[in-house]
C-alpha positions in Angstrom: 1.7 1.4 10.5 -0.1 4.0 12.5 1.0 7.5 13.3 0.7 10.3 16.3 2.3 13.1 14.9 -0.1 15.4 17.7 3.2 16.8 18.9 5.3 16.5 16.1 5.9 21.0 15.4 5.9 20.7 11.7 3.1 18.0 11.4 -0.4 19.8 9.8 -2.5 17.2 11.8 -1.9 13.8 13.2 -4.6 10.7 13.2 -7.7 10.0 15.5 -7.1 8.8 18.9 -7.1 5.0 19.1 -10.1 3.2 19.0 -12.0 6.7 18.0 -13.4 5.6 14.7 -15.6 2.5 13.6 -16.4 1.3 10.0 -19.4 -0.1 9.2 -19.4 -3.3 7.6 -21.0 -2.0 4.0 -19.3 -0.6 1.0 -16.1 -2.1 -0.6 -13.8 -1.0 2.5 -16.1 -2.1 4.9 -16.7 -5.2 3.6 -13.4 -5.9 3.2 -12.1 -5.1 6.8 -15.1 -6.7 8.4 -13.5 -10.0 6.2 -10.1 -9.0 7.7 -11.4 -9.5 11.1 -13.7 -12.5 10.5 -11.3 -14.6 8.4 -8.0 -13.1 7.6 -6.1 -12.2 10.2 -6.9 -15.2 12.3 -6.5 -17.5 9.5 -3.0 -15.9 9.1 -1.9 -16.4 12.8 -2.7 -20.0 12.6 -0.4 -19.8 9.9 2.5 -18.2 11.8 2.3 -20.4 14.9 2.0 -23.8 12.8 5.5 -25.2 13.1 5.2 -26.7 10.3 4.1 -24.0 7.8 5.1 -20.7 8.5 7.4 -21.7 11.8 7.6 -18.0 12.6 6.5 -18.7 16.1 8.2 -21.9 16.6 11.3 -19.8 15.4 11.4 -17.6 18.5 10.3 -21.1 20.9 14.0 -22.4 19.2 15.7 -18.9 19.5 14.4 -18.5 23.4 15.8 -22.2 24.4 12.0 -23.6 24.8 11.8 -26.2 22.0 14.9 -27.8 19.9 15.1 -27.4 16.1 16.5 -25.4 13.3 15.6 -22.1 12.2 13.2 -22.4 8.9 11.6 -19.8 6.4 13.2 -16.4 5.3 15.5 -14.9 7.4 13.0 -11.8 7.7 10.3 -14.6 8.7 10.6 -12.1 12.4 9.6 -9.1 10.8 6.8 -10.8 9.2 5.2 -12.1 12.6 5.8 -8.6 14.1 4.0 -7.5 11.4 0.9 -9.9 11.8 0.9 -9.3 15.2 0.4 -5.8 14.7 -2.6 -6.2 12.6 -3.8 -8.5 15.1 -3.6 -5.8 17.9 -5.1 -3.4 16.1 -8.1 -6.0 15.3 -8.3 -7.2 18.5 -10.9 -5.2 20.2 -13.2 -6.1 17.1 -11.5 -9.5 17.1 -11.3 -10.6 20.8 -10.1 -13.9 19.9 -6.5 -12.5 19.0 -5.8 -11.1 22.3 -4.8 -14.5 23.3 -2.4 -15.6 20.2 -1.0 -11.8 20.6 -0.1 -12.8 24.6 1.1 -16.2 23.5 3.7 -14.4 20.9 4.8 -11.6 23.3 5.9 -14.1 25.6 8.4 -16.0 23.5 9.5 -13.1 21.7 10.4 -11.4 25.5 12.5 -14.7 26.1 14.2 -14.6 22.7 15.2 -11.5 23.2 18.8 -11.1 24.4 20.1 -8.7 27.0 21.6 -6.2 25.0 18.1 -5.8 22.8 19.2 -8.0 19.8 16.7 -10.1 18.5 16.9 -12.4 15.5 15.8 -15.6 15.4 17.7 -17.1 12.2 21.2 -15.4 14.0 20.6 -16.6 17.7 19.7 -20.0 16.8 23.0 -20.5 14.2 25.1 -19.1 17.1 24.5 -21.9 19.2 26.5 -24.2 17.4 28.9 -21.8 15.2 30.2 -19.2 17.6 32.0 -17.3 14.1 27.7 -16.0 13.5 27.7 -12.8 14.7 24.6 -10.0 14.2 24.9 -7.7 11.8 27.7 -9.8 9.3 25.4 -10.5 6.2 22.8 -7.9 5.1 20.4 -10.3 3.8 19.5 -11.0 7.3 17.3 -8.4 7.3 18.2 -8.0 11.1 17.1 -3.6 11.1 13.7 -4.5 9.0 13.2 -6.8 11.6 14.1 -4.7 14.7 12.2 -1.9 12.9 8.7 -4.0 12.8 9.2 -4.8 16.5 9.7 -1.2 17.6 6.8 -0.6 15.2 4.6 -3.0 17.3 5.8 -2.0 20.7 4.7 2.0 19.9 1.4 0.8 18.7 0.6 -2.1 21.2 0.9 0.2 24.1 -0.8 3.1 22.5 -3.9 0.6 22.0 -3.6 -1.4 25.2 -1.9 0.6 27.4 0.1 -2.8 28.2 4.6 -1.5 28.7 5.5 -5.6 28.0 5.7 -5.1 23.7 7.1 -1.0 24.4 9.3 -2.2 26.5 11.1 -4.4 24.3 10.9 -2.1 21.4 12.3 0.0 24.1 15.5 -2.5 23.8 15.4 -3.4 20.3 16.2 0.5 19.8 18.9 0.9 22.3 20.7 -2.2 20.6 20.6 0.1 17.4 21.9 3.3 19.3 24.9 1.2 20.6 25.4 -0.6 16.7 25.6 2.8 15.4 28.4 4.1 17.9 29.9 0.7 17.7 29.6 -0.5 14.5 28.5 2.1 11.8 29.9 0.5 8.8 27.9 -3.0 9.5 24.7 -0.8 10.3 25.2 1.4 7.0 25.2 -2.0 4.9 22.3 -3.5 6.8 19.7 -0.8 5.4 17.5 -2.9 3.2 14.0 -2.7 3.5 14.5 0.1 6.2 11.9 -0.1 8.4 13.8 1.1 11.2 13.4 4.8 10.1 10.1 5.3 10.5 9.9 2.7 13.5 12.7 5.4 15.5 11.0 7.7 15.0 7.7 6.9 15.7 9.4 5.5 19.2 10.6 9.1 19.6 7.3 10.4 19.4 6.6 8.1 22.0 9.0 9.0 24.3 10.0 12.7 23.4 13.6 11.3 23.7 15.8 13.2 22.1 18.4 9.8 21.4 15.9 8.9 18.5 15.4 11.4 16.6 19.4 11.9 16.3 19.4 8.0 16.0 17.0 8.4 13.0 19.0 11.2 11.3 22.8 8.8 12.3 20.9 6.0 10.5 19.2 8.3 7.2 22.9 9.8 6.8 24.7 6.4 6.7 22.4 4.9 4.5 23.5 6.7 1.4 26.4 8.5 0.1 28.4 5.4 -0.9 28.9 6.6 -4.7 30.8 3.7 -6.3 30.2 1.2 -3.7 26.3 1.7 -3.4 24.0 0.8 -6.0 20.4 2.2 -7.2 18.7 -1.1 -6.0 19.1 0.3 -2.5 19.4 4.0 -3.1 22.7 4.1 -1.5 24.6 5.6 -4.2 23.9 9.7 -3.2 23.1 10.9 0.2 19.3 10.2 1.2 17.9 14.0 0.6 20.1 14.6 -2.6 18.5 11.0 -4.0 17.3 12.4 -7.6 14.3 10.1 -8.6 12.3 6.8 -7.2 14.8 4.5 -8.8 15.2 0.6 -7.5 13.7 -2.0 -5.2 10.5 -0.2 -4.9 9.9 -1.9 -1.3 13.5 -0.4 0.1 12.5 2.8 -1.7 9.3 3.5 -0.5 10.0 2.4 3.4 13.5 4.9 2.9 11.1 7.8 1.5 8.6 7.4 4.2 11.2 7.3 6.9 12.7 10.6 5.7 9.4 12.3 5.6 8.4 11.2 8.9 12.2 12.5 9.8 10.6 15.7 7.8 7.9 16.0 10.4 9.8 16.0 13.3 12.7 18.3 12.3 11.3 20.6 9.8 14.4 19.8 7.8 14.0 21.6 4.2 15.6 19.4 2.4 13.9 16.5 3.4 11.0 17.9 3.0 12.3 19.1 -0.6 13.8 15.8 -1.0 10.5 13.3 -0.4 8.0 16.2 -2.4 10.3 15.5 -5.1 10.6 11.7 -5.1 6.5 11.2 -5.0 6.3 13.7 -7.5 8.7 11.5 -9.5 6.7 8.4 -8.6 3.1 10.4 -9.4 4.1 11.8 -12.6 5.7 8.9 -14.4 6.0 5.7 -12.5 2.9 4.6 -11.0 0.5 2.5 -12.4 -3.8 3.5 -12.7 -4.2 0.6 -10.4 -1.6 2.4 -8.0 0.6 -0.6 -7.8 4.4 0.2 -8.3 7.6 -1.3 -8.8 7.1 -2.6 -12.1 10.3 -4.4 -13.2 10.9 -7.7 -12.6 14.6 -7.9 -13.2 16.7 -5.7 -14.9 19.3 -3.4 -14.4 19.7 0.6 -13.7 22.0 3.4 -13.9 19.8 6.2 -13.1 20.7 7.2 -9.5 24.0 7.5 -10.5 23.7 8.4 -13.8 27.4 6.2 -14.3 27.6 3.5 -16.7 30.2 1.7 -16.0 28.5 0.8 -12.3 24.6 -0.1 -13.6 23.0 -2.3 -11.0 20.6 -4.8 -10.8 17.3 -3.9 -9.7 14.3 -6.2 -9.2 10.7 -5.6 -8.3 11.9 -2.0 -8.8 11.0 1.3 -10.4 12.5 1.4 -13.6 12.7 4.4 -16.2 9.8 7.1 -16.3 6.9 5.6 -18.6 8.3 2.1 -17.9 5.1 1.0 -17.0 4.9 -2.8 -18.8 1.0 -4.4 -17.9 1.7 -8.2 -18.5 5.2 -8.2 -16.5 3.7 -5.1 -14.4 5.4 -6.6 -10.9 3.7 -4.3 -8.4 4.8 -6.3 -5.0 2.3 -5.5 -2.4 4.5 -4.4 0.1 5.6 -1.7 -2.3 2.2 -0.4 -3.1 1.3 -0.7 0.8 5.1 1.1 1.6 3.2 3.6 -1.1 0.5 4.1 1.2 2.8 4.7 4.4 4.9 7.1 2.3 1.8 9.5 1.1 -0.5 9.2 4.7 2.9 11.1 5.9 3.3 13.2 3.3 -0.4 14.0 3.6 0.7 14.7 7.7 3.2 16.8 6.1 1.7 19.4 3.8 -2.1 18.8 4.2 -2.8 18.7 0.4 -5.3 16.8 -1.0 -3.4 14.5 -3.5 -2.3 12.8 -1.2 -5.5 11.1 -0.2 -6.2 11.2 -3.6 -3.2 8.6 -4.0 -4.1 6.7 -0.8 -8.0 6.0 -2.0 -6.7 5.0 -5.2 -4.6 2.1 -3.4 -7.9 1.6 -1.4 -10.1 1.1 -3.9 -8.4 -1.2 -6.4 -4.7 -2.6 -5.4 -5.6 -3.4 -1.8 -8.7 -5.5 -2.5 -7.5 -7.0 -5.1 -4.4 -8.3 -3.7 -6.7 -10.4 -1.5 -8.8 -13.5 -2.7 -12.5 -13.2 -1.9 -12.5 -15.4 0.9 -9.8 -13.6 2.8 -7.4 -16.4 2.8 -5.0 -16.2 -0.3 -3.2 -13.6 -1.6 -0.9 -12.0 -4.3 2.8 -11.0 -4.3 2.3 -9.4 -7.7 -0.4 -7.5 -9.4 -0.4 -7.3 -13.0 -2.5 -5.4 -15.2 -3.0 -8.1 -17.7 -3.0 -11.6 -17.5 -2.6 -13.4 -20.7 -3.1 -17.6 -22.0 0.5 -19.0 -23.7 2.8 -16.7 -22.4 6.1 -18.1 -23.9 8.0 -17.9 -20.8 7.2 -18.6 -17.3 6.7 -15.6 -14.1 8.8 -16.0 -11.5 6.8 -15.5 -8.7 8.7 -14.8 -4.9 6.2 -16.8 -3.3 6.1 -19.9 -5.3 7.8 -22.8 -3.5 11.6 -24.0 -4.9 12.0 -26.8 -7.7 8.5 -26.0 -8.8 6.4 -25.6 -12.3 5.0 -22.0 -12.2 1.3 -22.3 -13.0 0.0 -21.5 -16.5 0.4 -18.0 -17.4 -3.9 -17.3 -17.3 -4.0 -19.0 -13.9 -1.7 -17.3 -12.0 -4.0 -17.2 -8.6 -3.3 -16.5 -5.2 -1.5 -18.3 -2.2 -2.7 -19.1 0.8 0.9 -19.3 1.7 3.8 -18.1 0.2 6.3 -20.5 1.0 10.0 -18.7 0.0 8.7 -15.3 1.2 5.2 -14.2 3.2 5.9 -10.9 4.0 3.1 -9.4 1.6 0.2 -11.0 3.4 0.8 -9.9 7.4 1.9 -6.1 5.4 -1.9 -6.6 3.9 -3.3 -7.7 6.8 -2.3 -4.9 8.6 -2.9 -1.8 6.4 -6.8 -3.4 6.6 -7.2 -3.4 10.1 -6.0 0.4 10.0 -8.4 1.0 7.7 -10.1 3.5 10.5 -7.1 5.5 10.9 -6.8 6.6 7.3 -10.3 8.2 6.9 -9.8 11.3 9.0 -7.3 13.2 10.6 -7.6 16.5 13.0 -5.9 19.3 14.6 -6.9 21.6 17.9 -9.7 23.0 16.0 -10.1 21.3 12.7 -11.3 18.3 11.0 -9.5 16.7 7.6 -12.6 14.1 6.3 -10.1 12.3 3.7 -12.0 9.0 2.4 -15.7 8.6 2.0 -16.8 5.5 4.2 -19.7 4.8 6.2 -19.5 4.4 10.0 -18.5 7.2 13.1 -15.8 8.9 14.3 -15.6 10.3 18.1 -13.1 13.0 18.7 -12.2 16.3 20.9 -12.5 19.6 18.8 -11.0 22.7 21.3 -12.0 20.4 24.2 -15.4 19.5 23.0 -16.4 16.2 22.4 -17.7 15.9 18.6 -19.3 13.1 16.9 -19.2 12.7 13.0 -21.1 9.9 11.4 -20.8 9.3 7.7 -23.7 7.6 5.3 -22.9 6.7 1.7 -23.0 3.8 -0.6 -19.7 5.5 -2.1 -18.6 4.4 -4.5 -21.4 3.2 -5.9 -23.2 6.3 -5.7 -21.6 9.3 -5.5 -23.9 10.8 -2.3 -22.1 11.3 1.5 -24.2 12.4 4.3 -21.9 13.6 7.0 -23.8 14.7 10.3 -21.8 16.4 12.7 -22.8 16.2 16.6 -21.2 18.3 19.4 -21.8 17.9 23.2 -22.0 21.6 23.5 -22.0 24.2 20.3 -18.2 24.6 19.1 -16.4 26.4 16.8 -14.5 24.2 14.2 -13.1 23.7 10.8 -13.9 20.7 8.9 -12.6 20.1 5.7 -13.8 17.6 3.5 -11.7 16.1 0.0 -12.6 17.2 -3.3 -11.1 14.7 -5.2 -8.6 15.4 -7.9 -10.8 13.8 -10.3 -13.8 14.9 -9.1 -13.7 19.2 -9.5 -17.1 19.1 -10.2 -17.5 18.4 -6.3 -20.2 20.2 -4.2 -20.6 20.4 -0.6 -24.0 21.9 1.4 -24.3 22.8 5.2 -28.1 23.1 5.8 -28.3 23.5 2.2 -25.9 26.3 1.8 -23.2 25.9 -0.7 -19.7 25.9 0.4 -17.0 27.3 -1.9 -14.0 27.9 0.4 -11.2 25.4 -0.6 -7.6 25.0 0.6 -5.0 22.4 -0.2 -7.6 20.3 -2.2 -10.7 20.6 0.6 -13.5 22.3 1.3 -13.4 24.2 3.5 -16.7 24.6 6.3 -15.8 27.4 9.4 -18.6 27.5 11.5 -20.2 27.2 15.1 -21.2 23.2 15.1 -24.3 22.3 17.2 -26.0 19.1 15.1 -25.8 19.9 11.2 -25.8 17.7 8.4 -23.2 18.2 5.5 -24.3 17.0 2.1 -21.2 15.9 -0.2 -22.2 15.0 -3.9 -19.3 13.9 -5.9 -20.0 13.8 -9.7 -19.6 10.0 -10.9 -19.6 8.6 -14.4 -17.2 6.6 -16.3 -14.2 8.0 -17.5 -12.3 6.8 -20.7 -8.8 6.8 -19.8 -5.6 7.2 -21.8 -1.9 7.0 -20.9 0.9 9.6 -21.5 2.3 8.9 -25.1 6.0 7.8 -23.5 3.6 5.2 -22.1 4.5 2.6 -25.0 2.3 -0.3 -23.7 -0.7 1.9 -23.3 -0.1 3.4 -26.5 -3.9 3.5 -28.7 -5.1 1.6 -25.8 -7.3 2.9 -23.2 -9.0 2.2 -19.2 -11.8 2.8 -17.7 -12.2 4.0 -14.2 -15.8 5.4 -12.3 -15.1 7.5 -9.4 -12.0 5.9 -8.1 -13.0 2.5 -9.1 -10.4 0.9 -11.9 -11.8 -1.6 -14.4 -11.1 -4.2 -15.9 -12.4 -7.0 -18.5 -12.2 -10.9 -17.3 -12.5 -14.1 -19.9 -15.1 -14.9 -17.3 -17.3 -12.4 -19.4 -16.0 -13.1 -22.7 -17.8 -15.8 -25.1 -15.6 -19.1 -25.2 -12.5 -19.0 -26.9 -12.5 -15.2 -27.5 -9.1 -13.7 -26.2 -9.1 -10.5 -24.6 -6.4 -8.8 -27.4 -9.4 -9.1 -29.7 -11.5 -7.0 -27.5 -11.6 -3.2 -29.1 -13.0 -0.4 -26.3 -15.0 2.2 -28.9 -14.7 6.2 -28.3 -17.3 7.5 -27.6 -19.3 4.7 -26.2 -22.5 4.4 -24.6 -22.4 3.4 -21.2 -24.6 1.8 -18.7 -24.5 1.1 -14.6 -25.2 -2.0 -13.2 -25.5 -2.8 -9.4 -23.2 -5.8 -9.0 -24.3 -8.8 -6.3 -22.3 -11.6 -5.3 -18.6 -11.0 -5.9 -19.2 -7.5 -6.5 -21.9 -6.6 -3.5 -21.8 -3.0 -3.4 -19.9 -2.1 -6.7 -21.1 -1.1 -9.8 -20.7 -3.2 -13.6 -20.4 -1.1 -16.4 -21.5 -2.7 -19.9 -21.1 -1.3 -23.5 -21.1 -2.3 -26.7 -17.4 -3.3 -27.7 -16.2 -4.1 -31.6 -14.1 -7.7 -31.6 -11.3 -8.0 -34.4 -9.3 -11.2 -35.5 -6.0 -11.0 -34.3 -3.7 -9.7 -37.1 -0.4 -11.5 -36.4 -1.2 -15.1 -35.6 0.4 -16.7 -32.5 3.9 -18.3 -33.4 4.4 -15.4 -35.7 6.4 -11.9 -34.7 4.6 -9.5 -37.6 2.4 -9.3 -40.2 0.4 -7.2 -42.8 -2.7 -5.3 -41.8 -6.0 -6.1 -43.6 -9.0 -5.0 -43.4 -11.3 -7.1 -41.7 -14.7 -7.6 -40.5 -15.6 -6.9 -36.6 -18.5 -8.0 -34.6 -20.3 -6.4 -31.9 -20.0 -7.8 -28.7 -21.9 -6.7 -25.1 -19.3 -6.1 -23.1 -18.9 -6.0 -19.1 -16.5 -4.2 -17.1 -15.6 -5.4 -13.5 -13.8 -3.5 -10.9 -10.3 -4.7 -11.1 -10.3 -4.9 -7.4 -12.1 -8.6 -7.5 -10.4 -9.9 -10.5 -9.1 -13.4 -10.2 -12.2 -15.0 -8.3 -14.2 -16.6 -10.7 -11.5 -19.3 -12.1 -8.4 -19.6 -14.4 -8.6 -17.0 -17.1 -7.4 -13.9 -19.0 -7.6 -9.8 -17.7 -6.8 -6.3 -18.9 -7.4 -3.4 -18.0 -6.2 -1.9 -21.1 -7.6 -2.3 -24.5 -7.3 -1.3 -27.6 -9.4 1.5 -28.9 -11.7 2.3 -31.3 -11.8 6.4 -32.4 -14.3 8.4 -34.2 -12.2 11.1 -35.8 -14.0 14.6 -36.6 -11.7 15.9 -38.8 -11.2 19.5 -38.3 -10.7 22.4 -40.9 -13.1 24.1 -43.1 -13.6 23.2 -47.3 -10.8 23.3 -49.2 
């Protein structure tokens, strides 16, 4: 969701005006919103008003008294819509053909709502014939993520439109929470999953400077946790929200709680909040996210470490698990979580102004995003592993895979079109894409943050001077960014451009003079702007990655990333028959570039030569004795992980076994 944090005190700098930046429709990002607005977002509306797919529309028709029926899909099914509507209205002045299925929804969600703000459809609709339903009675109604998307959507809609209808309501839908809280606090502190009511409250506040919000946000943050023995670290419930000691559970719930308590952060200054979410990311950073930058990697299983009490472990799924838990097969990664990711570190980035944070967020860019989205633009993945494997000896449970069905064969796990037992990953997907613009710079009253290389033009006001800045790059296929900056009339400005944490090697060039002033992770350019040209060359060659030794899985095994491209090998490049555990990666290795076409337009191959070994332990059998055996060169190609999963049924990695030459130190003995 979008941000204005240009009044929030303790915010370093707050996003572009609406509507102030346009991508051009080249390189990875570009490509892949330009796809968003072609084919995905209105692909998924016809989706959401099909009654007889998604129903999400038809839902609120039932709810509002316009059509008869029952209530069908998820209970969160609302949230979801809200959701795709919010990509939509962000899309829609590139995408003029949404403006009329966003008028179409606002309508029957207006006459679904009831008088005292409360809208759910599933609840409403179940009323009507079992007056016992009440709101607010079973917390896997999802009712505040719900209420929290709408209020999300009402902020934004009039922010973009200037339209009160959507605001309005969100207007409502937040007033219903400020009378739950006074009336019923208990039923509002057990109806926190997936809490996207924090940041939505407070974002609303921002929107109205009313006071009632922020305090609502900080009512709702203090009864979400603190319930010791009766809370559980699937929800983080168990300590109080800024005493929480690590990312532990649900990694969804977690990473919408940690980005509504930073955004809380912003507004109040509160120190341990502040203390409290630098902490958590730092936990997430350092030992539980994956190269990729997917997280949540256990499927099921069960935790004590919130609590750090045995005798109440709970159950966690799609969750963070232990530090260096990190499996690649089973790697569970929801998308929401890794987008929730992305919420949680453009605020924290709002927050402090350092540079790792947009190093996070163009890691997500660059490989999770894309590759949770097929490339037509239609289907899409609930879970990203790092490896996909032939025979797996038990099946993947998949959330969007439809009841009383076969999972598909463990190397042909593809994507959905539509998820049918849960879609909230692909409107979440849709509409972190159609903000793409709003994560690539950010500004103050006299400075400029340029925080992700992509080519197109931003139009802003620097000290009350209008200021054009126009990027050109083929990044990150190259590593060269022009950056031209254009003011009406000659201005004095700061504009500070990422040196990525990867990348110290970085130089930036103002009519060829070298700039060496950094802070917080950018370099930093102070100067009277006129019409100048900023060079940016970012040093790019691929880097042979290994994992933390705790890591178990990646343990003698190694990636490969270029620039902030992830890569992976496919079976699709792999002789017949030849299974990607025989693959060996040798140290050092030879490398050369290749400029991809097709599938991979505007990214770069990588080939080498590899070493192939016969499996030791044959399949059926648990060990066996190593023996020295033959290996056999093999050509190998590298693909950005981003596209895998488009050319057919088949096995990935991203890790592989390596291959060192050992120089033995020490002198003759």
């Amino acid at each position: 969701m979008l941000t204005d944090t240009a009044t929030s005190r303790f915010a370093v700098m707050t996003s572009l005006p609406a509507g102030s930046v346009t991508m051009t429709a080249t390189g990875p990002l570009g490509r892949l919103r330009q796809r968003a607005l072609d084919v995905t977002i209105p692909s998924m509306g016809e989706l959401m008003f099909d009654p007889d797919i998604a129903h999400a529309v038809e839902n609120f028709r039932i709810a509002a008294g316009r059509a008869e029926g029952e209530h069908r899909a998820a209970p969160f099914m609302d949230g979801d819509l809200y959701k795709w509507l919010e990509s939509a209205v962000v899309a829609a002045p590139d995408a003029p053909q949404l403006a009329g299925r966003v008028a179409e929804a606002l309508d029957v969600i207006a006459a679904a709502q009831q008088p005292d703000g409360y809208v759910h459809t599933k609840t409403t609709i179940a009323a009507r014939t079992d007056r016992a339903i009440a709101p607010l009675t079973d917390r896997l109604n999802f009712e505040t993520y719900n209420l929290g998307h709408l209020i999300t959507l009402g902020c934004l809609h009039r922010r973009l439109t200037g339209d009160e209808t959507y605001f309005a309501m969100a207007v409502r839908a937040a007033d219903y929470l400020l009378q739950a809280v006074r009336e019923q606090p208990e039923a509002i502190a057990d109806c926190n999953i997936c809490p996207s009511h924090y940041m939505a409250v407070i974002e609303l506040y921002r929107s109205t400077r009313d006071e009632r919000y922020l305090t609502l946000a900080r009512t709702l943050l203090d009864l979400h946790g603190g319930k010791g023995g009766a809370g559980g670290d699937d929800n983080q419930d168990v300590y109080p929200v800024q005493d929480q000691p690590v990312a532990t559970g649900h990694a969804v719930r977690a990473n919408y709680l940690f980005a509504g308590m930073t955004d809380y952060a912003l507004e109040s200054g509160d120190e341990e909040f502040r203390a409290a979410v630098t902490r958590l990311w730092e936990d997430v950073v350092a030992s539980k996210l994956y190269l990729t930058g997917g997280c949540g990697a256990v499927y099921d299983g069960a935790s004590p470490d919130a609590a750090q009490d045995y005798s109440t472990i709970s159950k966690t799924h799609q969750a963070y698990g232990r530090p260096y838990q990190l499996p690649h097969t089973t790697a569970y990664n929801e998308s929401c979580a890794t987008l929730g990711f992305v919420l949680w570190s453009w605020r924290m980035l709002l927050l402090t102004g350092e540079a790792r944070f947009a190093d996070e967020i163009e890691r997500v860019l660059f490989n999770s995003l894309p590759a949770m989205l097929d490339a037509e633009g239609l289907a899409y993945f609930y879970t990203n592993p790092l490896r996909q494997v032939r025979d797996l000896p038990f099946p993947m449970r998949r959330a969007g895979d439809p009841e009383r069905t076969t999972p598909p064969a463990s190397d042909d796990r593809s994507r959905q079109e539509y998820m049918t037992n849960c879609f909230c990953c692909p409107p979440n997907i849709a509409r972190v894409i159609a903000e793409l613009p709003y994560y690539l710079y950010s500004q103050d009253a006299e400075s400029v943050w340029v925080h992700q290389f992509v080519p197109g033009t931003a139009q802003l006001e620097v000290a009350g001077v209008p200021l054009e800045i126009t990027q050109t790059t083929r990044y990150p296929s190259e590593g060269s960014i022009r950056i031209r900056v254009k003011a009406q009339s000659p201005v004095r400005a700061s504009i500070r451009i990422r040196r990525p944490g990867w990348a110290p090697g970085t130089e930036v060039r103002v009519q060829s003079e070298p700039v060496t002033a950094v802070e917080n992770g950018y370099l930093v350019i102070d100067r009277t702007w006129s019409d100048e040209e900023i060079s940016v060359e970012i040093p790019l060659r691929p880097r042979v990655t290994v994992a933390h030794h705790f890591l178990e899985e990646s343990t003698n095994q190694a990636a490969v990333v270029r620039g902030p491209v992830v890569y992976c090998v496919e079976s699709a490049d792999l002789p017949d028959s030849l299974g990607i555990e025989s693959v060996h990666l040798p140290f050092p290795a030879e490398w050369q570039e290749q400029a991809g076409t097709g599938l991979f337009t505007d990214q770069v191959l990588l080939r080498t030569r590899a070493v192939t070994l016969p499996a030791t332990v044959p399949h059926g059998t648990l060990y066996g004795e190593l023996v020295e055996q033959p290996g056999t060169e093999l050509d190998l190609v590298l693909v950005p992980y981003a596209h895998w999963a488009n050319r057919g049924p088949g096995e990935m990695t991203v890790w592989l076994p390596l291959l060192r030459s050992v120089r033995l130190s020490g002198g003759d003995s």
